[in-house]
TIFIVEX-491637 format. One record per residue (C-alpha): residue number from 1; residue in three letters; x, y, z. Coordinates in pm, 1 decimal. Each point is the difference from the previous one (the first is absolute). Last residue first. Example, Ala and Ser with C-alpha at 12.3 -4.5 7.8 and 13.67 -1.06 7.14 Angstrom:
<sites>
(2 Ser (1367.0 -106.0 714.0));
(1 Ala (-137.0 -344.0 66.0));
</sites>
This chain:
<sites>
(288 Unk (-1261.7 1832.5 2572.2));
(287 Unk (-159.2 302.0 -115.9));
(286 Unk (-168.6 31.5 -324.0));
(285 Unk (-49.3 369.8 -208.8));
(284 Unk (-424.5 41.2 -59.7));
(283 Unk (-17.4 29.6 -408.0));
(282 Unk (-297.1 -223.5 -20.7));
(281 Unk (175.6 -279.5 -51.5));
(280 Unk (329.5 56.2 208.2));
(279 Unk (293.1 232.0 -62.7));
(278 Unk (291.4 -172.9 7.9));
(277 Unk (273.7 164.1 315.4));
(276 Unk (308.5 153.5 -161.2));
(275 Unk (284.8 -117.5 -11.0));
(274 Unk (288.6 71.3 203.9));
(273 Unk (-54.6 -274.4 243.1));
(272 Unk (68.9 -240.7 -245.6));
(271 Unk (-220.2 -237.7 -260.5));
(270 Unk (-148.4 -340.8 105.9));
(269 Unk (-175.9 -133.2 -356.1));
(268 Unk (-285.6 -280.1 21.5));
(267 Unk (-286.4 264.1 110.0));
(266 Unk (-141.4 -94.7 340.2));
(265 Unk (-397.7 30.2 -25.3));
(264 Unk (-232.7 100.8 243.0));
(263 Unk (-337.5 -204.7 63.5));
(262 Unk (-362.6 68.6 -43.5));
(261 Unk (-174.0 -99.4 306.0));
(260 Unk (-84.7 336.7 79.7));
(259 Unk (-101.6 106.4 381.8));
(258 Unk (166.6 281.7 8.1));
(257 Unk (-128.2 176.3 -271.2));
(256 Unk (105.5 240.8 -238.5));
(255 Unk (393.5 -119.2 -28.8));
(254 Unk (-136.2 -321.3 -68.2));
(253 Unk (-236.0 114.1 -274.7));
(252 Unk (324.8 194.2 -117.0));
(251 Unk (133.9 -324.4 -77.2));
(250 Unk (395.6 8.9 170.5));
(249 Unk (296.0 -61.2 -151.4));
(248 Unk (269.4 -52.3 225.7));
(247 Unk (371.5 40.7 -119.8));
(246 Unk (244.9 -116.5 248.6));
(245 Unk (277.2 244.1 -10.9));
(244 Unk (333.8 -150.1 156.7));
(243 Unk (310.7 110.3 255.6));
(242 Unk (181.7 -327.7 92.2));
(241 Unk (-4.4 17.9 394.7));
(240 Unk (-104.6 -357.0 57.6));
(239 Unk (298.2 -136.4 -185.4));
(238 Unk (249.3 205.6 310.0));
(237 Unk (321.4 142.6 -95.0));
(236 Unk (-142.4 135.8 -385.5));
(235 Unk (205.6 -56.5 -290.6));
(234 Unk (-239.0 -85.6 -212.4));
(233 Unk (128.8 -317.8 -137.4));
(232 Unk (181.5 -26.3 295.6));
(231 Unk (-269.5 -7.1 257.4));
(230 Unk (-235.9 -206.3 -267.9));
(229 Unk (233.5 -266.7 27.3));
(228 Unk (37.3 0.6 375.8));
(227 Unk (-302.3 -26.7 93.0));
(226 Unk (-115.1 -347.3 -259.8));
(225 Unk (352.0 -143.3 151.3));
(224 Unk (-88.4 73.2 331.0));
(223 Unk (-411.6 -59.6 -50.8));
(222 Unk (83.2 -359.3 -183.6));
(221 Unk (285.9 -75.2 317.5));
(220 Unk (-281.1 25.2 209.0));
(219 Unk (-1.1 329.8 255.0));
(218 Unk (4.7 60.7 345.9));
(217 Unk (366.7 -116.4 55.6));
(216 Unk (78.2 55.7 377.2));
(215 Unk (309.7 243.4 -22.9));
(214 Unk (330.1 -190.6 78.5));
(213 Unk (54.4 15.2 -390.5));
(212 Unk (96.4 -317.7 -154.3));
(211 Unk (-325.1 -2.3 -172.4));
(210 Unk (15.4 358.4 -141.9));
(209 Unk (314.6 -66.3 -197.1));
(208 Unk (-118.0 -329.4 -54.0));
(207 Unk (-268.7 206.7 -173.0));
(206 Unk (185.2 229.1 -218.1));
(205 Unk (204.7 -285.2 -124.2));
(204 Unk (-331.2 -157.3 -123.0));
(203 Unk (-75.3 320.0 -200.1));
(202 Unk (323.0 12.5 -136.0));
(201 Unk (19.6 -340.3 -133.5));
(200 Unk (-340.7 66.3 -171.2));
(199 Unk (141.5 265.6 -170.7));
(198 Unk (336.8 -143.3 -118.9));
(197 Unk (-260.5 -287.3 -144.0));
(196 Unk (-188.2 225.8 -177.0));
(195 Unk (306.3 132.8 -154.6));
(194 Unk (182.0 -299.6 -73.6));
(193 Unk (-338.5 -129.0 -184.5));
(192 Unk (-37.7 288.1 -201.3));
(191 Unk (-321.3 189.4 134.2));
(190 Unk (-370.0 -27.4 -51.5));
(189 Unk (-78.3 268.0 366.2));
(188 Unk (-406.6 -55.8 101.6));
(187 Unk (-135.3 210.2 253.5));
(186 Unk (-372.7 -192.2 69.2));
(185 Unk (-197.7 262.3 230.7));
(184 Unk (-134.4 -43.2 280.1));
(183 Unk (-380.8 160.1 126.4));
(182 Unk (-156.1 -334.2 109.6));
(181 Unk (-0.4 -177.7 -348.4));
(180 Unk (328.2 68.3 -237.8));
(179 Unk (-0.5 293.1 -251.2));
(178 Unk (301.0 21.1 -282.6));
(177 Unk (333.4 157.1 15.2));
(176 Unk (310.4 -64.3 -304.2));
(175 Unk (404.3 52.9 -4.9));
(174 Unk (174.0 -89.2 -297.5));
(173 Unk (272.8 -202.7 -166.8));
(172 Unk (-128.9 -36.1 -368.4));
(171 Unk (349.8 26.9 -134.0));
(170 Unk (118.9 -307.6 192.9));
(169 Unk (-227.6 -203.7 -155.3));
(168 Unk (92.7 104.4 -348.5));
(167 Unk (346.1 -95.9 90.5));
(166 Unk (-139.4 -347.7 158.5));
(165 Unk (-192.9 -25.2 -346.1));
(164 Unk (288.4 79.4 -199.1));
(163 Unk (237.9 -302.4 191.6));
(162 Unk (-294.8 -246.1 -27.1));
(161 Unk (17.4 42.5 -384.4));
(160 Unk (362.7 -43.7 -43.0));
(159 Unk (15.6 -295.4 237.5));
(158 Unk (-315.4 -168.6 -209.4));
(157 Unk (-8.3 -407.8 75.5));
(156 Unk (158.9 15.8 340.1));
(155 Unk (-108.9 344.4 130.1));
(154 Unk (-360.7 -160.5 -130.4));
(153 Unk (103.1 -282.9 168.3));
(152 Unk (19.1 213.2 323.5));
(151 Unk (-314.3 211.3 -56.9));
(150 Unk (-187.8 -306.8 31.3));
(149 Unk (141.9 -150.0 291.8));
(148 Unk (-6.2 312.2 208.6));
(147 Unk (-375.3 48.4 -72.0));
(146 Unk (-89.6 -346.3 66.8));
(145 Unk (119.9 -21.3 317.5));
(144 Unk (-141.2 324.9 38.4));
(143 Unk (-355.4 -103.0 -59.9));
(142 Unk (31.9 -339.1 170.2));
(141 Unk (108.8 -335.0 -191.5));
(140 Unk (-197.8 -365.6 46.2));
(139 Unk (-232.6 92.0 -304.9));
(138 Unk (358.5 101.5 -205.0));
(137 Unk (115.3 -383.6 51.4));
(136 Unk (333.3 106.5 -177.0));
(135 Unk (173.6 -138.5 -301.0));
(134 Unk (-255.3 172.1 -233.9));
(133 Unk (191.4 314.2 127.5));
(132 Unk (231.0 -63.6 -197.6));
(131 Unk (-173.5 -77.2 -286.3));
(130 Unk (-267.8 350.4 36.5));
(129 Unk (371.2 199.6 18.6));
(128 Unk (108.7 -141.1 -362.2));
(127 Unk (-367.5 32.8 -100.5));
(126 Unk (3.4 347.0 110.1));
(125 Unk (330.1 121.8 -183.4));
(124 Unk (-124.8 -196.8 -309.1));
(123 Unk (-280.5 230.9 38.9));
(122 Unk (167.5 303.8 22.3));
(121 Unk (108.7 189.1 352.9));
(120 Unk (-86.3 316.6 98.6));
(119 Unk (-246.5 -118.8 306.4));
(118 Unk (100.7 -361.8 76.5));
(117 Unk (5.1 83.4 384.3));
(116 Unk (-338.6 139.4 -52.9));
(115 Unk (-160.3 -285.9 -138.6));
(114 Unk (111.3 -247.4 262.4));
(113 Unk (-163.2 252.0 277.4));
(112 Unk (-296.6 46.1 -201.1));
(111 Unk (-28.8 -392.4 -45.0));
(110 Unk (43.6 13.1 375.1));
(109 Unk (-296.7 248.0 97.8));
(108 Unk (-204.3 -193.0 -254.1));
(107 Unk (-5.2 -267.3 212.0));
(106 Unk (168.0 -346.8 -124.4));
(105 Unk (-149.4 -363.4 39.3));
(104 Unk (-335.2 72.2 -178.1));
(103 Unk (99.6 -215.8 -333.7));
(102 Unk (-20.0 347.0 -220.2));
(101 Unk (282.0 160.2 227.8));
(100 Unk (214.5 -298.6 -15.1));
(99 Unk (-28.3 -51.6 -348.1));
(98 Unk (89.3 384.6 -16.2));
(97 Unk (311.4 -40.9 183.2));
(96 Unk (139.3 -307.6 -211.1));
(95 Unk (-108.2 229.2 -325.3));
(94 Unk (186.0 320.9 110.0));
(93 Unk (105.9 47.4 -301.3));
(92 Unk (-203.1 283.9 -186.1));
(91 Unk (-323.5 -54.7 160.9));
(90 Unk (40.2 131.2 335.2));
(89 Unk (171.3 310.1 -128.5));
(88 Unk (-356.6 139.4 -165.6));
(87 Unk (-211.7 -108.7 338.5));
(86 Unk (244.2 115.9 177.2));
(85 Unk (21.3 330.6 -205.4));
(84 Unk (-388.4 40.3 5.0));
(83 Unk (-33.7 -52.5 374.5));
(82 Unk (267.5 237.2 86.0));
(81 Unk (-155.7 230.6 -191.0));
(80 Unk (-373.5 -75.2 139.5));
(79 Unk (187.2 30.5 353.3));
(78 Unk (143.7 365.6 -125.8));
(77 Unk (-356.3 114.7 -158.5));
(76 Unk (-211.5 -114.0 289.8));
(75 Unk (-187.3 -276.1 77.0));
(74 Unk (-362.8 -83.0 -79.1));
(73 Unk (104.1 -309.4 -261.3));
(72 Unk (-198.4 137.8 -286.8));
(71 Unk (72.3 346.8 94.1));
(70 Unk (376.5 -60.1 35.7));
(69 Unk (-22.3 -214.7 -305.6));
(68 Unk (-154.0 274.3 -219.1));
(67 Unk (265.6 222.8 153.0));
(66 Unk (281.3 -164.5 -66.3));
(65 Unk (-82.7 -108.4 -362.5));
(64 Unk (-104.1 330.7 -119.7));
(63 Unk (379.9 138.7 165.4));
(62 Unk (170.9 -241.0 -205.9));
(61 Unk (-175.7 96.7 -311.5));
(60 Unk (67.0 341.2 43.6));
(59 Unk (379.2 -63.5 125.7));
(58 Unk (9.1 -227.9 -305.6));
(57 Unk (-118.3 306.5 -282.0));
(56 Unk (-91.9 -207.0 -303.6));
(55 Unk (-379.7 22.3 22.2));
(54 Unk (-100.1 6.1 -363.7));
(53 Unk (-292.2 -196.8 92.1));
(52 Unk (210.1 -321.0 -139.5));
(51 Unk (231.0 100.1 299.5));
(50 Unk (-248.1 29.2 213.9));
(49 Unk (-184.9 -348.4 -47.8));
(48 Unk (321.8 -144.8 45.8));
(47 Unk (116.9 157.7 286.3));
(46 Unk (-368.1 -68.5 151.3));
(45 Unk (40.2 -351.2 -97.0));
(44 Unk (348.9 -49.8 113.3));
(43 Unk (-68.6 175.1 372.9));
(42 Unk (-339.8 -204.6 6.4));
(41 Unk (206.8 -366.4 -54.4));
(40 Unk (191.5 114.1 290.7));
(39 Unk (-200.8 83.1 227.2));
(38 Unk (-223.7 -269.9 -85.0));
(37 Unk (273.6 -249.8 69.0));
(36 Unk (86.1 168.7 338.4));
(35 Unk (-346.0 -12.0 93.9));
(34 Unk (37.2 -417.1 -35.3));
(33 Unk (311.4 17.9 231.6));
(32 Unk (-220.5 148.9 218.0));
(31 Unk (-264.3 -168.9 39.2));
(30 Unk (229.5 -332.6 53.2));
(29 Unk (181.7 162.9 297.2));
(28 Unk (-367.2 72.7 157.6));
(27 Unk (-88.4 -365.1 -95.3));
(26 Unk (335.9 -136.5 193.6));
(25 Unk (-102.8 286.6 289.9));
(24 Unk (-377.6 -219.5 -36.5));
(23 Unk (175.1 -380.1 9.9));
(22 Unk (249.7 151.8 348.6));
(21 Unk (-390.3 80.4 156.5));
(20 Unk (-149.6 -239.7 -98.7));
(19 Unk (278.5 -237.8 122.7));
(18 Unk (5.3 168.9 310.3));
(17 Unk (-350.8 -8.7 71.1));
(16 Unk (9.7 -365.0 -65.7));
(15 Unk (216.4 -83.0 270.5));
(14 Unk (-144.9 207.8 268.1));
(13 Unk (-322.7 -198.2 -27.4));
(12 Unk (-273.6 137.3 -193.3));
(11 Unk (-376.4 -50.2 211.8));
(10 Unk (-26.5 352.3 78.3));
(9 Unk (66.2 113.9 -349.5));
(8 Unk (-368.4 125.3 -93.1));
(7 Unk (35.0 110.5 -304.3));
(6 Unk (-43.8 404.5 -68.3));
(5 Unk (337.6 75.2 -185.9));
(4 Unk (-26.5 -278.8 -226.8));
(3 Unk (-387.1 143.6 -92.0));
(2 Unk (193.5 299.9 -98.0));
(1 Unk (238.4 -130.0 -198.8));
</sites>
C-alpha cells in the first residue's frame, strides 16, 4: 500500500485514474463486507466460549463483544455496537444485500441503512424485505432513497412491527447540543415528524415576515430563522442578548506568565448566570 501511494502517476491519463479510483471504493466496499463476517463469526465464538465458561449472563457477554471490537476496530463503544448488530442482522436475510456488499457494489453506509430499517423484524421478515428490494438497482439508489424504500416494505411486510417502532420513536423525542468548529455549537431537536415540521414552518414564516418588511434585510434567511429560534426558546427580544456563562479553564502556568503557549480550555457544558464561576487548576477562579 505504501509503495501504491508513492508511484509516480504523471504519466496516468484521466481515464485510468478514475477507474482506480471507482476499482479501490469497490475494494473498500469488499473490506468491509469481509469485517462484517469476522464480526460476526467472533460475537458466536466468544458467546460460545462464555457460555461453556459458565458465562450465562447476555448483557455480560454482549458488552465483552462490544468492547473487544471497539478496540480492535479503534472506534468507540456505540459505532462498535452498531457494527456488531449489522454485522449480526446482515446475516439473517438480507442475503441479496449482503451479495452486494461482498461484490464491492454497496458501501457499508447503505448496508447500515438497509439494516436499520429491518431492525425488529425476524428473518423471514428480512428476506421478505431483501426480495423486494432485489427488484431495485440498489448501486444506482442514494442513501435516502434507500432509506425510504426500505422502511416502506418493511411497513409492507410487518405493519404491526413498524407501528411499535414509530411509538417507540416517538418516546425518544429529545433535545441534544454538541461542539461544532469556530466556537458553534450543533443544537440538535429528534422530534415527531409533524412537530419538526410545525417548527421549521415557523421559522420560515418568521422570515418572510422580515423580508416583506420595508427595512433593508441585513440578514440571510439561515441567520433569521437560526435568530429567531433561539429568541423564543429563551424568550429573549434580541438572540444576541441570551444571558450565558462560558466556562474558561485556564493552566495556572498561563495564568503565571504572559507569554505561555499553553492554551485555555472551554468545558462542553454552558450553565446560567446564576452559577457560579469553575475554579481553575490551581484553584485561581476563570473569567471570561
Amino acid at each position: 500500500m505504501e509503495q501504491a501511494a508513492l508511484d509516480d502517476l504523471s504519466g496516468v491519463s484521466e481515464a485510468e485514474l478514475i477507474d482506480q479510483i471507482q476499482q479501490l471504493e469497490s475494494v473498500q466496499h469488499s473490506l468491509a463486507a469481509l469485517q462484517a463476517t469476522r464480526v460476526r463469526a467472533f460475537a458466536r465464538l466468544h458467546v460460545e466460549n462464555g457460555i461453556a465458561a459458565g458465562q450465562v449472563d447476555p448483557d455480560r457477554l454482549q458488552r465483552g463483544v462490544v468492547a473487544q471490537v471497539g478496540l480492535a476496530c479503534r472506534v468507540s463503544p456505540a459505532e462498535a455496537r452498531r457494527r456488531v448488530s449489522t454485522a449480526r442482522d446482515l446475516h439473517d436475510g438480507l442475503d441479496h444485500v449482503r451479495g452486494l456488499f461482498g461484490a464491492g457494489e454497496l458501501s457499508a453506509a447503505k448496508v447500515a441503512v438497509v439494516v436499520s430499517a429491518c431492525s425488529g423484524l425476524d428473518r423471514a421478515e428480512r428476506a421478505a424485505v431483501d426480495v423486494r428490494l432485489a427488484a431495485h438497482d440498489l448501486t444506482r439508489l442514494g442513501l435516502g432513497r434507500l432509506r425510504d424504500l426500505a422502511c416502506r416494505y418493511a411497513a409492507e411486510v410487518a405493519p404491526g412491527k413498524f407501528l411499535a417502532r414509530v411509538e417507540s420513536a416517538r418516546a425518544e423525542r429529545r433535545v441534544t447540543l454538541r461542539p461544532a468548529p469556530d466556537a458553534m455549537t450543533y443544537l440538535t431537536a429528534y422530534l415527531p415528524v409533524e412537530q419538526g415540521v410545525a417548527c421549521l414552518a415557523a421559522l420560515n414564516k418568521a422570515f418572510t415576515e422580515v423580508s416583506v418588511n420595508p427595512a433593508p434585510l441585513t440578514r440571510t434567511r439561515g441567520q433569521v430563522m437560526a435568530d429567531t429560534l433561539v429568541e423564543r426558546v429563551t424568550g429573549q427580544a434580541v438572540a444576541t442578548d441570551v444571558g450565558v456563562e462560558v466556562q474558561v479553564v485556564v493552566p495556572v502556568e498561563a495564568l503565571l506568565d504572559p507569554d505561555s503557549p499553553l492554551p485555555a480550555e472551554i468545558p462542553a457544558t454552558v450553565r446560567s448566570r446564576s452559577t457560579s464561576w469553575p475554579r481553575a487548576r490551581g484553584g485561581r477562579p476563570c473569567a471570561a
